[in-house]
Wavefront OBJ file of the C-alpha trace (Angstrom):
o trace
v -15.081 -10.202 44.371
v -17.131 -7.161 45.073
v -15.775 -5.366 41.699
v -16.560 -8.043 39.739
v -19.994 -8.696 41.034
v -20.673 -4.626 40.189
v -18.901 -4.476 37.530
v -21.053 -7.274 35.825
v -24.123 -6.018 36.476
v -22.716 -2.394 35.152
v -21.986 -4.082 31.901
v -25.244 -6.543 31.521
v -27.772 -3.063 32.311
v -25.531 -0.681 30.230
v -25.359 -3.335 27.500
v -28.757 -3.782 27.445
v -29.998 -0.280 27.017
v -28.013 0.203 24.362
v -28.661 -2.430 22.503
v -32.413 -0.923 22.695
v -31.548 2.025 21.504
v -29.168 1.387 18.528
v -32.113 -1.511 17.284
v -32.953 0.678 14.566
v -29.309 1.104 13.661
v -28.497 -2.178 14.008
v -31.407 -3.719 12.016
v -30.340 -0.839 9.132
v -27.053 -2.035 8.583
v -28.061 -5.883 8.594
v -30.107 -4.805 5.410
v -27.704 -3.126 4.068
v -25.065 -5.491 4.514
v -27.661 -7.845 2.839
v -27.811 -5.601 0.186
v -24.840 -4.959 -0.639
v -22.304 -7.843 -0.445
v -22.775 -11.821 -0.307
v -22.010 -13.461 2.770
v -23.282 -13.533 6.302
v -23.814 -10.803 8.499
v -21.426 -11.451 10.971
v -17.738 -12.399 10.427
v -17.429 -16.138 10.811
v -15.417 -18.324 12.907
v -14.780 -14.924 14.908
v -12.919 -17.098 17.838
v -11.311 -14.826 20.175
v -9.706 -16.469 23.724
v -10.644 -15.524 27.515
v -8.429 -17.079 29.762
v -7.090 -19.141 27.080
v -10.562 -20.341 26.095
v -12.771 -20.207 22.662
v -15.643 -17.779 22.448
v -17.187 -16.346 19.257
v -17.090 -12.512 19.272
v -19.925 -10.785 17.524
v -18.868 -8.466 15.010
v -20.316 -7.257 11.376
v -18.757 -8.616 8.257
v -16.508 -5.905 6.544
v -14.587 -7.792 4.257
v -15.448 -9.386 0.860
v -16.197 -13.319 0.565
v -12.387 -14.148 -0.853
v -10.567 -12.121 1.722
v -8.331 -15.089 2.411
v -7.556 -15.262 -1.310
v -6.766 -11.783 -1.383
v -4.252 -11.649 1.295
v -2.534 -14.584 -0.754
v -2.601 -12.954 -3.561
v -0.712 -9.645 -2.263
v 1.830 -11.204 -0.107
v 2.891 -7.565 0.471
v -0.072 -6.994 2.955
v 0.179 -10.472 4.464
v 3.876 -9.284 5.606
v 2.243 -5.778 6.539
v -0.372 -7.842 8.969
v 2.278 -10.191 10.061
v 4.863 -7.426 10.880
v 2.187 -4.377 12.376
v -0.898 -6.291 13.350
v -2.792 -4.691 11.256
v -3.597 -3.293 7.433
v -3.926 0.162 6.785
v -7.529 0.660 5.852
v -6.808 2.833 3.255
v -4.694 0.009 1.645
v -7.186 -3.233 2.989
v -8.383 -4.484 -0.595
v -10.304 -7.208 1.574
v -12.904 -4.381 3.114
v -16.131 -3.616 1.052
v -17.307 -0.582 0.847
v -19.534 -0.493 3.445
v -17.057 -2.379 5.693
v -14.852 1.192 5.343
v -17.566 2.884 6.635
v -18.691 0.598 9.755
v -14.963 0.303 10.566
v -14.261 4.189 10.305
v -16.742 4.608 13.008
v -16.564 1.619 14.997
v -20.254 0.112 14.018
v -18.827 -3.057 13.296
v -18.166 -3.584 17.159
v -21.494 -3.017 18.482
v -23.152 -6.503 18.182
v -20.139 -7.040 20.646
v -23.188 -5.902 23.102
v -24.062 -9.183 22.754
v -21.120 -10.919 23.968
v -21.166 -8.311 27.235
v -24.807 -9.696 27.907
v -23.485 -12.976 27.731
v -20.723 -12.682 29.939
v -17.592 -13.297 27.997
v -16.999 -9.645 27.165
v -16.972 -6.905 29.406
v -17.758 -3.092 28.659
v -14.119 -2.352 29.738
v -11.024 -4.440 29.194
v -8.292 -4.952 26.863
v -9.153 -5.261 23.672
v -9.681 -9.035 22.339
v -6.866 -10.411 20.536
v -7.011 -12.400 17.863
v -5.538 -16.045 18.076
v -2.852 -16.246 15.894
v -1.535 -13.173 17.591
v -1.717 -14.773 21.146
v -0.114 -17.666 19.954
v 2.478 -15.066 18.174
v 4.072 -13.917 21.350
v 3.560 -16.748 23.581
v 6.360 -18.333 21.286
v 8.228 -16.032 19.634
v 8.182 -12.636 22.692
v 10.165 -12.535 26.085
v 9.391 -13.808 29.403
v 8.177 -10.425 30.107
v 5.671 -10.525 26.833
v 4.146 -14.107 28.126
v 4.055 -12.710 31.463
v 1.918 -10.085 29.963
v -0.689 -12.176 27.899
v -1.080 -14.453 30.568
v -2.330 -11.360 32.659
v -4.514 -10.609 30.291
v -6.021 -13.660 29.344
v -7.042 -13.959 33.343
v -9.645 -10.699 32.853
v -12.367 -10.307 30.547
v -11.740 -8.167 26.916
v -13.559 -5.132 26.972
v -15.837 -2.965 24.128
v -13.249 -0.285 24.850
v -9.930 -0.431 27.189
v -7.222 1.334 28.294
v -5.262 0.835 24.372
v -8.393 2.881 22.898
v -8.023 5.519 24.729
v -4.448 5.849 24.634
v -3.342 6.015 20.805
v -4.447 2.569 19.732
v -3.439 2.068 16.308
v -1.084 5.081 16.698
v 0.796 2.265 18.750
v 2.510 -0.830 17.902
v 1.519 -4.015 18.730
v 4.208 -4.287 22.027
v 2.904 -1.270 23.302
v -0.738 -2.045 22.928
v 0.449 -5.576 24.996
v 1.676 -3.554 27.478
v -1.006 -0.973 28.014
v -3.610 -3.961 28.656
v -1.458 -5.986 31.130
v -1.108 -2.519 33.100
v -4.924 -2.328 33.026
v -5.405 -5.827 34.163
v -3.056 -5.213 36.617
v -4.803 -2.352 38.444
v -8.090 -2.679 36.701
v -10.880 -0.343 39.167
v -14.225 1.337 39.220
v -11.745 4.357 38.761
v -9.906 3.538 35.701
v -13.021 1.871 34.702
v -15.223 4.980 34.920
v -12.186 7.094 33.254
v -12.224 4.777 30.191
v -15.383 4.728 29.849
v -15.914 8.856 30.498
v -13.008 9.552 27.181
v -14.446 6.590 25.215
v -17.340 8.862 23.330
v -14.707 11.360 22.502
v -12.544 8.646 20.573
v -15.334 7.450 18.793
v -16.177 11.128 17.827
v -12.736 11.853 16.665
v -11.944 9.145 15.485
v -8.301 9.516 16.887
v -5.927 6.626 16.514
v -7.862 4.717 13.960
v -7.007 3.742 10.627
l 1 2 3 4 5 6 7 8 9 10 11 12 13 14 15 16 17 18 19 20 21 22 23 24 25 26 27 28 29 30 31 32 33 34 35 36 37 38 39 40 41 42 43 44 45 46 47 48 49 50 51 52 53 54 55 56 57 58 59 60 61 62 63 64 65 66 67 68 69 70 71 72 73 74 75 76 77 78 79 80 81 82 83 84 85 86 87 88 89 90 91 92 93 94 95 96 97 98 99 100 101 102 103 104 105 106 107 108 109 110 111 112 113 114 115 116 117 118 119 120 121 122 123 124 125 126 127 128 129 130 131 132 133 134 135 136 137 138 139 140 141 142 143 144 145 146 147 148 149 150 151 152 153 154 155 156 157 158 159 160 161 162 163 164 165 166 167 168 169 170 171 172 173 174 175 176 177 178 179 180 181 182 183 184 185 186 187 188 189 190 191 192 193 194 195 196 197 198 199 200 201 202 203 204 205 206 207 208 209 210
């Protein structure tokens, strides 16, 4: 009880102050996302599950309008995302130009600050997944993959987690399930502060992202 009480009021004062600071950043890329696509300014119906309930993640739009119609149209990359999780971004024909850039450096995240403040996001916790892939391996994984999810539906995603740190997309999908039940098994201020300490140096380097 005592960790979460501290660790809440870590995220909500951290998440605050820098959602001061990057302001000017922030309110730069809303124009330019404005200016330089159609469509809102944050990805809609962006439903992602804590403890098996809805909430609507904050993040920046990075792909085009007819993104859905893309992936139908290149079945190829539909069976990349269903088999890997994930697109190469070199390869994402759904991602704008701009979208490349915010992803490459992780700026689509940060109006995530926003769900920290509001308490269904923490600075530090596995990574939120989306639906479809919950849903995924609750039916089609092991009893030791449901075990898993289950765990870590029962503790708040995080900005940044123990998967970022490790490889992340330099991993497959299994092994990213894995790395955030061990977290939310033995989640502490320790392995909370340690995350947090290598975080910058991810972002810098941009290791494990593509």
């Amino acid at each position: 009880m005592l960790y979460k009480i501290i660790k809440r009021v870590i995220d909500v004062s951290i998440a605050l102050i820098l959602w001061i600071l990057l302001t000017p950043l922030l309110c730069l890329i809303v124009i330019l996302l404005k200016l330089t696509s159609k469509g809102p300014i944050f990805v809609p119906n962006c439903i992602r599950l804590y403890k098996f309930k809805p909430f609507f993640m904050y993040k920046f739009r990075t792909m085009k309008l007819n993104g859905t119609e893309i992936l139908e149209a290149n079945p190829d990359l539909h069976e990349i995302l269903k088999r890997d999780h994930k697109i190469p971004l070199k390869d994402d024909k759904r991602v704008t130009k701009l979208g490349k850039f915010l992803r490459v450096t992780d700026l689509d995240e940060t109006p995530q600050l926003i769900n920290v403040i509001l308490g269904n996001m923490s600075l530090v916790g596995p990574r939120p997944y989306m639906i479809w892939e919950i849903e995924q391996l609750l039916n089609e994984g092991d009893d030791i993959d449901r075990l898993n999810m289950r765990k870590i539906q029962s503790v708040k995603p995080g900005l940044t987690g123990l998967w970022q740190i490790s490889g992340r997309n330099n991993l497959d999908f299994k092994q990213r399930v894995e790395l955030d039940a061990m977290y939310a098994r033995n989640r502490s201020f320790l392995l909370d502060l340690k995350i947090l300490l290598k975080t910058p140096k991810i972002l810098i380097t941009g290791k494990g992202r593509k």
